[in-house]
Each structure stands twice: as C-alpha cells, then as structure tokens.
N, C-alpha and C positions, 0 to 999 in steps of 0.2 A: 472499615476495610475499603468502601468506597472512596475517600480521601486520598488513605497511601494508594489506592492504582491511580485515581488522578495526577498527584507527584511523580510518581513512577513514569506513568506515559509523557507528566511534561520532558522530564529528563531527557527519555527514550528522543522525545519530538527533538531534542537539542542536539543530541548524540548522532541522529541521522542527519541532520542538516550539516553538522562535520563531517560527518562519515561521505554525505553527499558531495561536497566542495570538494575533497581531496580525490575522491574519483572523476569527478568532471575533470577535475585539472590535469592529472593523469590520461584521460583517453581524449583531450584536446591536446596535449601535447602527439599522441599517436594520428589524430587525426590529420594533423598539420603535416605529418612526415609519409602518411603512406595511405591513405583514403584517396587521395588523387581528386575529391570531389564528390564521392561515394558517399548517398547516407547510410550505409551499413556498416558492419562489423563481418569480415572473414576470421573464420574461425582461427586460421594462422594469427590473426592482428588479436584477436581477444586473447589467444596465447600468451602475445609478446605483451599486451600492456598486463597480464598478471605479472607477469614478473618485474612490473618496476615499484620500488619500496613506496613512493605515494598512493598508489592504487592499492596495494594491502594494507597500507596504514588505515585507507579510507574505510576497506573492508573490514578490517581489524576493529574500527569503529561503528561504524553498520553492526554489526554483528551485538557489540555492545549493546546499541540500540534494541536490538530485537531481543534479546536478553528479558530487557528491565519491561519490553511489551510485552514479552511473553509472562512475567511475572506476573504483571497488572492484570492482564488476562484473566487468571488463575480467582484474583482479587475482586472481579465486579464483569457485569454483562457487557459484553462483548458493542452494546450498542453506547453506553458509557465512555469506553477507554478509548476505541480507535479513532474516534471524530478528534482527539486532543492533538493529535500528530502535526495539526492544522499549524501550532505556533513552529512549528520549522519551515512554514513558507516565509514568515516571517525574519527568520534569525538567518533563513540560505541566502535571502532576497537583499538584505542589508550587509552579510559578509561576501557577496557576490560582486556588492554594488564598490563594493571599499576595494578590492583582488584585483578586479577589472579596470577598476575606474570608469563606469561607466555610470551616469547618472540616470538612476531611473523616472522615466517622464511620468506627469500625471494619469496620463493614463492608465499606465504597469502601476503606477500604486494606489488608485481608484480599483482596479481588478484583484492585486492583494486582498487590498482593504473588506471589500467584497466575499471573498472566499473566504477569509479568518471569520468576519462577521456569521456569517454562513452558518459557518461551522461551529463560533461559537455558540451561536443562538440555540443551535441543537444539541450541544453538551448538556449545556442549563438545563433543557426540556427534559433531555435523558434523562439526567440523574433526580428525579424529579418522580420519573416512574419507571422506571429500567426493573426487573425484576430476572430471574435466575432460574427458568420451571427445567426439567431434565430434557433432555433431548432423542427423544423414542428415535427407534428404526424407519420409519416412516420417513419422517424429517429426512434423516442423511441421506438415504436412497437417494432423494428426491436432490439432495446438495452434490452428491456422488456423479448422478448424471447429469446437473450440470457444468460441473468441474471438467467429466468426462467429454463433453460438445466441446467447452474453453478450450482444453488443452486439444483439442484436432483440429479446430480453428485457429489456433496463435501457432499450432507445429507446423500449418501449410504455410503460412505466413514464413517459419523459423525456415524451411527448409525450398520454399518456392519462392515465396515472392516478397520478400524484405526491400529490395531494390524502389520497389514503385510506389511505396509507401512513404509519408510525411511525417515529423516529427513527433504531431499529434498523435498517428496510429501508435506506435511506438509509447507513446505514454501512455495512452489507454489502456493498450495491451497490457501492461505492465501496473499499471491500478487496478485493473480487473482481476487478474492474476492474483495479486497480493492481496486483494480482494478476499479472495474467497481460498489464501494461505490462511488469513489471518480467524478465517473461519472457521476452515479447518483446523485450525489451532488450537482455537477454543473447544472446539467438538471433541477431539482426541484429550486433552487434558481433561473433560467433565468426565467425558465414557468413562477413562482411567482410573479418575481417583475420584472424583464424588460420586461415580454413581457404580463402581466395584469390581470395573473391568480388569486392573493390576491384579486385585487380590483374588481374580478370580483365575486368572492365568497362573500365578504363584502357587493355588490349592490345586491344582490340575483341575478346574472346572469350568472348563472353556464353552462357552455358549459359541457354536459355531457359525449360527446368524449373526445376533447382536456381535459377538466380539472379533468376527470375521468383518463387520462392518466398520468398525473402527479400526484393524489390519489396512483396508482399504481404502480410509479419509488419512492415513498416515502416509500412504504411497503415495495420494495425489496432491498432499499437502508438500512431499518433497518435491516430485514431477511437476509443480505448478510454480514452485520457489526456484526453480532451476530455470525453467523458460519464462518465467518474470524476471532471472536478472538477465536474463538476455537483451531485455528487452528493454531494460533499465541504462544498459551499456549503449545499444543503438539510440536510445534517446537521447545520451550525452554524446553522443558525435555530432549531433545536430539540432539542439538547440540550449540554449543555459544551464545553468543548474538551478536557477527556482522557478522556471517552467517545468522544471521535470521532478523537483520535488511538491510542488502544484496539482499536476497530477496523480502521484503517491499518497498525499496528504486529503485529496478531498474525493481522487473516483474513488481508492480504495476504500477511505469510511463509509462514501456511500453505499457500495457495493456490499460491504459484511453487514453495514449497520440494517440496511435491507431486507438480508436474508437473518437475520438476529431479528428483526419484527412481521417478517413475513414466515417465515420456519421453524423460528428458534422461540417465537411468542416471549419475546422477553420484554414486549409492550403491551402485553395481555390486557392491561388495567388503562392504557390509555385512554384518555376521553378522545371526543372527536375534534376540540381546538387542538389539542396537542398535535394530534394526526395532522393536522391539515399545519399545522408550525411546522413537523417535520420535515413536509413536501417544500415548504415554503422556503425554508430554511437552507434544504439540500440545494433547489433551483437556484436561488443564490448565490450558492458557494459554485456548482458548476458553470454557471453563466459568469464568474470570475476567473475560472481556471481558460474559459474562453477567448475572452479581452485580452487575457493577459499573454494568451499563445498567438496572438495577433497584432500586439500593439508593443512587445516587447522592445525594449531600444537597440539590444543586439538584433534579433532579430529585426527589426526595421533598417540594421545596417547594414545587412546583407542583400537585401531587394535594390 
C-alpha cells in the first residue's frame, strides 16, 4: 500500500505543478490589467479571474491533484505521502522556466536543488518508520485549536492587512494553512472509516464527543482550504509560480509532517538518528524555499 500512495502523490506532485502554471498565468494576466501595483487580490479581481477558462482549467486540475492526495492519504501516514509533493517544484520550476523564457540562475537552482533534496531525504527516512496508531480525542483538540489560532491569524490578515504584506507572507500563509488541511484530511478519513465513525453515524450511534470532533476537523479543514486559496491567489500576483509552489510543496509537508510526529505518533518507533535526519532534513529543504524567494531571476528583475 505504501508504494501505490507514493505513485499516487508523485502523480498528484505533477498534476499541481500544472494545475499551478495555468493559474499563475491567469491571475498575471489579471494582475497586469488591474492591480495597478497592488500586491493583493480585491475580492472584485478574484471574481473576475475565476471566470477566465485558464484559471479553471488550472483549478480543474488542482483539484485533480488533491484527488489522487487525498487517495494516497487514505493509503499510508500522512508523514510518508505529503513530503512527495516536493517533485512539483521541480516540474513548475522547468515548465516556468521554458513559458517565460526566463533562465533560471545558479542560484534558483542551488535553492531548488536544496529543497527537493530536503525533502527527499525525509521520504526515505519516513517510509522507513512511518507507522498508522488511531488518532484519540486528545490529539485533535489539541489540532482543533490550533487550526482555530491559524485561521484568526490569516483572517486578520484576509480582511485587515494583506496590503502590507510580501510575497513570502502570502506563501507561508498558504503552506501553513494547507498544512494543517492536509491534516485534517487525514484525521477525518481515519475517525471515518478505520476507526468507525461512518458506520457509527449510519447505526444511529453517534458519540457526541468523539464524533462531534471529527464534525469539527471537517469544518476547519473546509474554513482553512478556503482562506489557503486565498492566499495561494495573492501569492501568484507577486511572485512566480515555483516560488509559490516551493512553499506549498515543502512549508506544508513540514507543517502536517510535524504534527503526524508530534500528535499523530506516526513516528512512535523512530530512533533518535532518524529524529535528528528529520530536523535535518526539514532545515534544508526550508532554507531552500528561502534562497530561492531571494535570489529568484524574476524576482531579481523587478528590484
């Protein structure tokens, strides 16, 4: 099982790095006609680029993507699948570089190279000792209220102060966010179905802790998917698209793969080399997402 979710999330990693190009191309086309210089999105302009047929195609694809993740999910621990995502900085970075015509300088691809590394070093590790223990009440609470901080942190953000903010916030936001979707993703599908919460709702014997708990990793798994694409959107007004799926691809593994070792003990049996690989592993990859939000060539064409 662990195989087909690796295949699964490479796919997924392909399917968003398209899904990703055709929406940057869509909301740079918006940018250029009515941002005026703005690194925001008004909710009039996110209107207007939904309705143009590239920006749903992208979506169309995205969605795809999230699909065949959500599958893989289901398939193997959550600290396993999401670090794979990483080869779409990879496939966005090279079909970015061919659209534009922009050659990416050694440094952007010393910082890639970095961040794949990274990340791949920590699949290996995972799958290695990744394990699947249930996921008690305790745990989610504890995921619950921090979804519930994220999401009143990124909504003052959505609703006061986007304006003053740099491209990086805006990614962050948005891997944090998806972050801890991709979390809650998995938490709702175990409660669900391996550990009885479906068939318990179907028997009329609803546990109204536990399975009120899992009601409530379902709402903030939509409420956090809604204000991450937001945030996904403001990011492609102002800077690439594998800067910003850079961010997607390695805060967000970090950020579930974390709370899957920290909450989720799905690294219960790790020794303490692996532990300190993981650490290792992670600071690499995000000290590539850095570089490369610095040193990029579009970006360095705009200063």
């Amino acid at each position: 099982m662990k195989i087909l979710a690796i295949c699964l999330a490479l796919l997924s990693a392909v399917a968003l790095a398209v899904g990703t190009q055709l929406q940057n191309g869509a909301v740079d086309l918006q940018k250029k006609a009515a941002l005026s210089g703005r690194s925001h999105l008004t909710f009039k302009q996110l209107v207007s680029i939904a309705k143009q047929p590239r920006w749903v195609s992208g979506l169309a694809v995205s969605a795809f993507a999230l699909a065949l993740q959500f599958t893989a999910l289901t398939l193997a621990p959550l600290i396993l699948v999401q670090p794979i995502g990483a080869i779409a900085l990879v496939v966005t970075s090279v079909m970015n570089a061919r659209i534009t015509k922009t050659k990416l300088n050694k440094a952007s691809i010393f910082a890639i190279t970095m961040s794949t590394v990274g990340l791949g070093a920590f699949v290996v590790m995972a799958h290695q000792v990744s394990v699947e223990p249930n996921i008690d009440d305790s745990a989610l609470v504890t995921i619950l209220l921090m979804v519930a901080a994220l999401i009143a942190i990124f909504a003052f953000i959505f609703f006061r102060g986007s304006s003053r903010f740099n491209p990086l916030t805006f990614i962050i936001g948005a891997g944090v966010l998806y972050g801890f979707v991709a979390t809650l993703t998995k938490v709702v599908i175990k409660r669900a179905f391996s550990q009885g919460g479906f068939d318990r709702v179907l028997s009329f014997r609803f546990e109204f802790f536990t399975d009120g708990l899992t009601v409530l990793a379902f709402g903030g798994l939509i409420t956090a998917a809604l204000l991450g694409g937001w945030f996904v959107q403001n990011a492609y007004t102002s800077g690439p698209p594998d800067l910003v799926i850079a961010g997607l691809t390695v805060i967000d593994p970090l950020v579930a793969v974390s709370i899957g070792v920290i909450l989720l003990n799905e690294a219960m049996d790790a020794p303490l080399p692996i532990i300190l690989g993981f650490l290792g592993s992670g600071a690499v990859a995000v000290t590539g997402v850095y570089l490369l939000s610095k040193y990029h060539p579009e970006l360095l064409s705009k200063v």
